[in-house]
N, CA, C and O atoms as a MOPAC input file, in Angstrom:
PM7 MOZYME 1SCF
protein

 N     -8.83200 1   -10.92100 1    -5.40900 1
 C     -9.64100 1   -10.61700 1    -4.24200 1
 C    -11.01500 1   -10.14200 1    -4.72700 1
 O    -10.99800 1    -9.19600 1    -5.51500 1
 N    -12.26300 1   -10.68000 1    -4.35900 1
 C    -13.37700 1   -10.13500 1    -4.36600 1
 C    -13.67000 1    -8.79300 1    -4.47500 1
 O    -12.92700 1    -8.23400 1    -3.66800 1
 N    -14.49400 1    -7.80500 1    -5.15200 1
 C    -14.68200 1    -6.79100 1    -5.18300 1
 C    -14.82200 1    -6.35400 1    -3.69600 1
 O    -14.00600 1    -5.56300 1    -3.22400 1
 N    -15.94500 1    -6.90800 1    -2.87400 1
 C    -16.29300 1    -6.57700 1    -1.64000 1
 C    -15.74900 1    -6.41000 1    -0.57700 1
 O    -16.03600 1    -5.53500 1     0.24100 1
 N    -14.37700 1    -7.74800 1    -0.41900 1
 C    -13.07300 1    -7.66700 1     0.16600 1
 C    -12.09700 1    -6.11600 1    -0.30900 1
 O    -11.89800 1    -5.11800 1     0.38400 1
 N    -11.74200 1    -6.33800 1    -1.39700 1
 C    -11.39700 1    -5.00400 1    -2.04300 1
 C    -12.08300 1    -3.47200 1    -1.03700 1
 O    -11.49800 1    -3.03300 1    -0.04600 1
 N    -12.65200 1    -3.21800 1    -1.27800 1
 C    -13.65500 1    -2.29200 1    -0.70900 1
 C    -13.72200 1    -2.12500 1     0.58400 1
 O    -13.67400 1    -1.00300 1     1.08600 1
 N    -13.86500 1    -3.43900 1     1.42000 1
 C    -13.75300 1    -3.07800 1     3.00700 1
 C    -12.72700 1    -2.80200 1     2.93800 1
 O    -12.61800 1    -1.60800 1     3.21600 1
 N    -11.32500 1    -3.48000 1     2.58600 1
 C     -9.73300 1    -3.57000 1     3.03600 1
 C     -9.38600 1    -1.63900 1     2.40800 1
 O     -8.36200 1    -0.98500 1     2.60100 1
 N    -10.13200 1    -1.38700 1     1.97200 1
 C    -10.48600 1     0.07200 1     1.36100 1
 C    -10.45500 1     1.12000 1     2.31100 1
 O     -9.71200 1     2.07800 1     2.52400 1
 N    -11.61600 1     0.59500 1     2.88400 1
 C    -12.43500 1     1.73100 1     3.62200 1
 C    -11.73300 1     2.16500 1     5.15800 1
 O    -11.57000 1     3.20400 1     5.79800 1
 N    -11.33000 1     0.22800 1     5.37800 1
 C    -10.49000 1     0.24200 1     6.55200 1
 C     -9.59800 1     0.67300 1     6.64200 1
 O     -9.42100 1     1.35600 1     7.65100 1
 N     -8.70300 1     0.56900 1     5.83800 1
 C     -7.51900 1     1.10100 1     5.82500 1
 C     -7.38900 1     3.02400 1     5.32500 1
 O     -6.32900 1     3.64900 1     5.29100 1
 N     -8.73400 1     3.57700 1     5.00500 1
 C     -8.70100 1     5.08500 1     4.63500 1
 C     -9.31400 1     5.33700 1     6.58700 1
 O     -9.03300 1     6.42000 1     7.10000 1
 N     -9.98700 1     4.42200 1     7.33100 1
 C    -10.69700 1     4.74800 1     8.50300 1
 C     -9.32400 1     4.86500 1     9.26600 1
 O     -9.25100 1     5.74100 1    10.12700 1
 N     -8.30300 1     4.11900 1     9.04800 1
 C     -7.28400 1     3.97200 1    10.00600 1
 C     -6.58600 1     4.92100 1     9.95100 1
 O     -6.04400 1     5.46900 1    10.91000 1
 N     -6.48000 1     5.38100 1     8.24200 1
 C     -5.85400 1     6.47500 1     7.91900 1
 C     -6.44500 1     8.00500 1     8.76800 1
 O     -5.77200 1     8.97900 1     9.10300 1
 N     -7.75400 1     7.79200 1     8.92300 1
 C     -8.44000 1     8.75200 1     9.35300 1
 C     -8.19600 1     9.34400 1    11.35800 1
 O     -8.15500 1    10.40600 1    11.98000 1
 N     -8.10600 1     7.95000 1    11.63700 1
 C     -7.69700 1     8.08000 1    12.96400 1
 C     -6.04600 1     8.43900 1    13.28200 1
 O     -5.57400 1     8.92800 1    14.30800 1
 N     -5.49800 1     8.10900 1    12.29700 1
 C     -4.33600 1     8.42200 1    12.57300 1
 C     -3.68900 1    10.26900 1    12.05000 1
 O     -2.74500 1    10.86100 1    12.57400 1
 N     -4.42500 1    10.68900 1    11.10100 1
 C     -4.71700 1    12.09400 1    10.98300 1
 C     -5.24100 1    12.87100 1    12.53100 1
 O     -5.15800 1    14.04900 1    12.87700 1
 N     -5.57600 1    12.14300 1    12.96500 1
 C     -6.89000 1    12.56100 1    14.34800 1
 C     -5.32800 1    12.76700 1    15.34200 1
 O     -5.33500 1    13.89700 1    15.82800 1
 N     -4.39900 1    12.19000 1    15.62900 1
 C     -3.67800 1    11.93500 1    16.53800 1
 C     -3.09500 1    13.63500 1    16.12800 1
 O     -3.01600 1    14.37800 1    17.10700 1
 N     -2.81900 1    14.06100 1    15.17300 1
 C     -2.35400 1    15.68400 1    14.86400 1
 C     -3.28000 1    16.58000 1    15.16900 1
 O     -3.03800 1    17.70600 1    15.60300 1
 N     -4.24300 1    16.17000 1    14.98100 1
 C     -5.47900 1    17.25300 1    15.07700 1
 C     -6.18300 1    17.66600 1    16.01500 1
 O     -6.72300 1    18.77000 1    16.09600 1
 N     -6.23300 1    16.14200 1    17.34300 1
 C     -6.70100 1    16.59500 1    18.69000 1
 C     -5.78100 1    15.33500 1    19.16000 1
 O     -6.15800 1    14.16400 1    19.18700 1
 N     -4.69300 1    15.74900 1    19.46800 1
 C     -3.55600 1    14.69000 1    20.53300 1
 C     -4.04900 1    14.30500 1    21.53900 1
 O     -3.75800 1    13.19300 1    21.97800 1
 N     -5.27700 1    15.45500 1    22.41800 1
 C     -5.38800 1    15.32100 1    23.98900 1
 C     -6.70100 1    14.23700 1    23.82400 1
 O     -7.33200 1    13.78300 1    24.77900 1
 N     -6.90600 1    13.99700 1    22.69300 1
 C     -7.95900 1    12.87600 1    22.22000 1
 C     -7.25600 1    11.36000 1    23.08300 1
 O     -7.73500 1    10.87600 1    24.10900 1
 N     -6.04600 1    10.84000 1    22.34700 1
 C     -5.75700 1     9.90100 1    22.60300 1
 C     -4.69300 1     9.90000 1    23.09800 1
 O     -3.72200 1     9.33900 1    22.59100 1
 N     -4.66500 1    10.77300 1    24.60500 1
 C     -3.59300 1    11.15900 1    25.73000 1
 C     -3.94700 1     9.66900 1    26.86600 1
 O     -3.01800 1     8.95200 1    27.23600 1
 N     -4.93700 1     9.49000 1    27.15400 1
 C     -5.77600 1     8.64900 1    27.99200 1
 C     -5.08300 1     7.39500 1    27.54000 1
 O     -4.36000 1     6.96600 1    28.43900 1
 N     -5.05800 1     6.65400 1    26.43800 1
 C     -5.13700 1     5.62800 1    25.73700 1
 C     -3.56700 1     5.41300 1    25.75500 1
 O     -3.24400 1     4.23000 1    25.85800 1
 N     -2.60400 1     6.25900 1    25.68000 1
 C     -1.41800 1     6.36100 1    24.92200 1
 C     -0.74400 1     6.34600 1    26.59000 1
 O     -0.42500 1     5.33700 1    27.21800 1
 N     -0.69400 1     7.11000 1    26.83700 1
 C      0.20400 1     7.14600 1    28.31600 1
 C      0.32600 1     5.68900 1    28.57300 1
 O      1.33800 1     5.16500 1    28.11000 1
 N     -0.70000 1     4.75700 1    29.37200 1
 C     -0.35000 1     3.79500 1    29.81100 1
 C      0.81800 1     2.97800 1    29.25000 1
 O      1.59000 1     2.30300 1    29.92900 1
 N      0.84600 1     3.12800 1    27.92600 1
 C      1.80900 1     2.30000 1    27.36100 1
 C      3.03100 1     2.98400 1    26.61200 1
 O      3.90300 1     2.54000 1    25.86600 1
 N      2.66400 1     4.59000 1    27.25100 1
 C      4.02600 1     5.32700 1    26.60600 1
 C      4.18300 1     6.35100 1    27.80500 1
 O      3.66900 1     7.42300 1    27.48500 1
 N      4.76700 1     6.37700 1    29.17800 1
 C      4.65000 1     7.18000 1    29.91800 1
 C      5.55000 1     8.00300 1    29.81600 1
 O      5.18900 1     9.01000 1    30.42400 1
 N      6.55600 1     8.14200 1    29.37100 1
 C      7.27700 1     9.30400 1    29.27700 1
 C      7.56900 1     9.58400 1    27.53800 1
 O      7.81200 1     8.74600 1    26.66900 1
 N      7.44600 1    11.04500 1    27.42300 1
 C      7.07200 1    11.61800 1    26.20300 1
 C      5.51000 1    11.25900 1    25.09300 1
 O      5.29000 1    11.24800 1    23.88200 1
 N      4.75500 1    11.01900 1    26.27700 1
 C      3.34300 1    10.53600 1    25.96100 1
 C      3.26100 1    11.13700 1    24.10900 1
 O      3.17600 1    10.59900 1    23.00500 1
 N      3.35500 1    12.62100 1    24.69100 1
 C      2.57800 1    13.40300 1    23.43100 1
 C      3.23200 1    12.81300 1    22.05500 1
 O      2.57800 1    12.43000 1    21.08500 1
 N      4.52900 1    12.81800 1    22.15700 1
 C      5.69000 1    12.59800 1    21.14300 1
 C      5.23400 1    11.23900 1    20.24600 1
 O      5.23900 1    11.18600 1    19.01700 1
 N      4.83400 1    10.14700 1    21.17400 1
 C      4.59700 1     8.96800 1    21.22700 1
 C      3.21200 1     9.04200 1    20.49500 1
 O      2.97000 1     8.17200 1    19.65800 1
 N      2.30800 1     9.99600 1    20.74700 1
 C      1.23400 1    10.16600 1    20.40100 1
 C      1.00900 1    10.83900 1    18.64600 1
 O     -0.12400 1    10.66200 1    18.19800 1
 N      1.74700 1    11.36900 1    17.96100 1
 C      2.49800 1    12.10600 1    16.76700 1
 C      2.88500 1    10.75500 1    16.21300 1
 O      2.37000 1    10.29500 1    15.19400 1
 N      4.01000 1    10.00400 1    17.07300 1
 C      4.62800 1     8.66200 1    16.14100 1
 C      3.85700 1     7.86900 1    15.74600 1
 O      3.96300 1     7.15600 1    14.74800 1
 N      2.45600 1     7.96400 1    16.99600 1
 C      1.60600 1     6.54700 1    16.14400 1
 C      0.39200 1     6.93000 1    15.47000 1
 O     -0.46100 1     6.18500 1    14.98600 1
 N      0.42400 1     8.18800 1    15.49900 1
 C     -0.24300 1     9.03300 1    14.34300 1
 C     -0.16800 1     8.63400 1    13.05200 1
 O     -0.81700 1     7.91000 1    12.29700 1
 N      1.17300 1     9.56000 1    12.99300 1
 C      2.22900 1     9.13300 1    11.80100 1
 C      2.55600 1     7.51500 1    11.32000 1
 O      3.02500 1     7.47000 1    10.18300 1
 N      2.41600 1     6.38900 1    11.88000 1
 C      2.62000 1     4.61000 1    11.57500 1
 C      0.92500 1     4.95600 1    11.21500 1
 O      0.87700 1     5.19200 1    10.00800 1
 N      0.16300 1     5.01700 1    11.55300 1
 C     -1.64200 1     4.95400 1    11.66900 1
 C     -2.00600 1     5.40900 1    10.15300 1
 O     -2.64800 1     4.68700 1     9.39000 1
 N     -1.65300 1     6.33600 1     9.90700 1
 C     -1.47400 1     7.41200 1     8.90800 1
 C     -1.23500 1     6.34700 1     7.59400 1
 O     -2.07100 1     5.83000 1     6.85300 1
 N      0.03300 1     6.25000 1     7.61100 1
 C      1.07800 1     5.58800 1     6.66200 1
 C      0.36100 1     4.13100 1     6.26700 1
 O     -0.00100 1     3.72400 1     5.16300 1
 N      0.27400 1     3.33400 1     7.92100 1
 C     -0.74300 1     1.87400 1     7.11900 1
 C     -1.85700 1     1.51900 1     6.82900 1
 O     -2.26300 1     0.50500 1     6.26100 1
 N     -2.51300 1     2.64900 1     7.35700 1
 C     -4.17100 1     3.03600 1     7.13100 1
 C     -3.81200 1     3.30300 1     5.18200 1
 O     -3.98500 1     2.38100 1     4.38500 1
 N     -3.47300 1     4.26000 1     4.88500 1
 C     -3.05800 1     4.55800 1     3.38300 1
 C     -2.33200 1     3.34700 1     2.28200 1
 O     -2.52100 1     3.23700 1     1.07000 1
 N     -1.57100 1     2.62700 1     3.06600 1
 C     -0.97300 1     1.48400 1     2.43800 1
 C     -2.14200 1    -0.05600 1     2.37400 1
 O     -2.17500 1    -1.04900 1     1.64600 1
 N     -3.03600 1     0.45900 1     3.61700 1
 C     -3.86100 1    -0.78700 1     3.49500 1
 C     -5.42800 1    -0.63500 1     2.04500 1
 O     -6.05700 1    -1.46700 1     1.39000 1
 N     -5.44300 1     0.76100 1     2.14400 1
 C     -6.13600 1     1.68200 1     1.14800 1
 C     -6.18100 1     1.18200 1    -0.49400 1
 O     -6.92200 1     0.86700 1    -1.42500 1
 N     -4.98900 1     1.34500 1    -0.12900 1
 C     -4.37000 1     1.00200 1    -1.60800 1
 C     -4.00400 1    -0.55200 1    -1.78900 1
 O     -3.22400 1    -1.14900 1    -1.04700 1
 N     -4.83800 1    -1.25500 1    -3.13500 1
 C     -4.36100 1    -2.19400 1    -3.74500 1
 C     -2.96900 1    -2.81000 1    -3.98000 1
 O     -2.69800 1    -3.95000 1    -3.60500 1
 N     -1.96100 1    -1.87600 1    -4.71800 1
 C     -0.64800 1    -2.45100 1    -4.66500 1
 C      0.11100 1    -2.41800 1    -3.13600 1
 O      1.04500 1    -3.22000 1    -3.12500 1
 N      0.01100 1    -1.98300 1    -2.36000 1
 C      0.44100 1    -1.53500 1    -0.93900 1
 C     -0.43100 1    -2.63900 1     0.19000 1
 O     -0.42400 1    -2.50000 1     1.41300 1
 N     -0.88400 1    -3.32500 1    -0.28400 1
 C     -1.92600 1    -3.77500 1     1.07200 1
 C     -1.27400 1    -4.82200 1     1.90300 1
 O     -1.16100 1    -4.67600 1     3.12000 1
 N     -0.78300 1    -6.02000 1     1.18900 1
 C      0.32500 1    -6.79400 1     1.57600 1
 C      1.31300 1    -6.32300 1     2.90000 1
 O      1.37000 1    -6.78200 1     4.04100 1
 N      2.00700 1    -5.29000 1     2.29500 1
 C      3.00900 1    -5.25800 1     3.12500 1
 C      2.35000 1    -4.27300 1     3.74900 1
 O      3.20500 1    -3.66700 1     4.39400 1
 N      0.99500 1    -3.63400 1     3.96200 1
 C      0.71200 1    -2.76900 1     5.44800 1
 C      0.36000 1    -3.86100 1     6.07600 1
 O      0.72100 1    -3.90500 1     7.25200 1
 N     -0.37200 1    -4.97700 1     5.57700 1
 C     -1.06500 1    -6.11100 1     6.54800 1
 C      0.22500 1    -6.41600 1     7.31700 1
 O     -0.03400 1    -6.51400 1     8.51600 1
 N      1.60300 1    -6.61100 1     7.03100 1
 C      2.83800 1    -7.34900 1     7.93400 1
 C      2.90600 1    -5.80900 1     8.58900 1
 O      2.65700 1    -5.73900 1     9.79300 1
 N      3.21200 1    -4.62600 1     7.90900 1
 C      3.33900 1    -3.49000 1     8.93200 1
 C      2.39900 1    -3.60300 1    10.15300 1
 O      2.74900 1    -3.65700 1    11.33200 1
 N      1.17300 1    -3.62700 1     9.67200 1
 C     -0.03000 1    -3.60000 1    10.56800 1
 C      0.14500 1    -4.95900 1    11.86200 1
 O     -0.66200 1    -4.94000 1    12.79200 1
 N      0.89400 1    -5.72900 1    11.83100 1
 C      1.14600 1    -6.99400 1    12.36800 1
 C      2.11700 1    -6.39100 1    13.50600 1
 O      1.71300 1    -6.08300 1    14.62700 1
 N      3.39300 1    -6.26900 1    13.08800 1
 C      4.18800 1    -5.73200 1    13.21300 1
 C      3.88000 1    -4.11800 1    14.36700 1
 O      4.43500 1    -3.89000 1    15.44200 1
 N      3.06000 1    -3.43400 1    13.80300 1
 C      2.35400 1    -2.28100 1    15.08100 1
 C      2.06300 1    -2.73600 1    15.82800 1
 O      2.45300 1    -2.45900 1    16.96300 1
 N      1.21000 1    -3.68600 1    15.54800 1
 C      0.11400 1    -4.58000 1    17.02500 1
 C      1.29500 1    -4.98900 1    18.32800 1
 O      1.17300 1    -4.64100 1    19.50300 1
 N      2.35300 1    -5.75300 1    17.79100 1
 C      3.62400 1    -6.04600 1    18.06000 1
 C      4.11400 1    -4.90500 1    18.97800 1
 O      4.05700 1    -5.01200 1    20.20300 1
 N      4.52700 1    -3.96800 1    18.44500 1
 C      5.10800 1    -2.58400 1    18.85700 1
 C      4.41700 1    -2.03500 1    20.30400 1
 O      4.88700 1    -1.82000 1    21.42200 1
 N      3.26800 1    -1.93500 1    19.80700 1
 C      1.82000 1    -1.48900 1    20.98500 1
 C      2.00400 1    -2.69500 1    22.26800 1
 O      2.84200 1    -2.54100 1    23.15700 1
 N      1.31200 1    -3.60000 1    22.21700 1
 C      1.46200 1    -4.79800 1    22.75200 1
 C      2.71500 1    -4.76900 1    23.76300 1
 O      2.55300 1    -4.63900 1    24.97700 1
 N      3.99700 1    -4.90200 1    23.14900 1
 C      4.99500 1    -5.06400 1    23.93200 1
 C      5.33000 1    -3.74300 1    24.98000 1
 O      5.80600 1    -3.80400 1    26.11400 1
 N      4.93000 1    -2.57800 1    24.23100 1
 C      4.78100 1    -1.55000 1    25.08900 1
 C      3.70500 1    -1.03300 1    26.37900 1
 O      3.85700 1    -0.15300 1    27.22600 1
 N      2.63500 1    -1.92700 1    26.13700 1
 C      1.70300 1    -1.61200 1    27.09500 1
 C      2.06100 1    -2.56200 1    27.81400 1
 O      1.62600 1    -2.39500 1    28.95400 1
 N      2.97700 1    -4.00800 1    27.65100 1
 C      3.02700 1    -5.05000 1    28.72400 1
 C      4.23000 1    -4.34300 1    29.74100 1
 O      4.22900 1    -4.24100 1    30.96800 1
 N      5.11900 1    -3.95500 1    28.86800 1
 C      6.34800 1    -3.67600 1    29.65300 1
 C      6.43000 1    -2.09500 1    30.98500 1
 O      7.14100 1    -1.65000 1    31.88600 1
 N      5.18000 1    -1.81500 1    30.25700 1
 C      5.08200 1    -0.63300 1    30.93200 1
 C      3.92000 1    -0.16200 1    32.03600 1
 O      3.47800 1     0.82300 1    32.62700 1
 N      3.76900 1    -1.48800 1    31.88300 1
 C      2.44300 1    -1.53500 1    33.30300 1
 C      3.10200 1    -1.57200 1    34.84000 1
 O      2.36600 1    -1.60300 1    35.82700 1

């Protein structure tokens, strides 16, 4: 992979990491966003995708790890997605 590729897939994945730190630090941040597609136990829901945010933000970070956050990261979209359809 290109140095430059390297580096964004870097930055992105420490930014994702960053937002997903954010979900512990101010929850009532992304209360708005999260309900629609998690209405009961919003907050809880809000911690779990903290915690996935966290984990593939850090895995996408990292060189040996990037692979399999890109299918994790697939795989969330998945998770999200089916939850905001089913729950409209």
């Amino acid at each position: 992979m290109p140095k430059e590729n390297s580096r964004a897939a870097t930055l992105t994945g420490l930014a994702l990491a960053g937002t997903g730190v954010a979900h512990f630090v101010a929850p009532q941040l992304f209360e708005s966003i999260t309900e629609p597609a998690f209405p009961r136990n919003t907050r809880n829901f809000i911690y779990l995708n903290g915690g996935i945010e966290t984990a593939l933000g850090l895995g996408l970070a990292a060189q040996k790890t990037r692979k399999a956050a890109l299918v994790g990261l697939v795989g969330y979209a998945a998770y999200l997605a089916t939850n905001s359809v089913r729950n409209r």
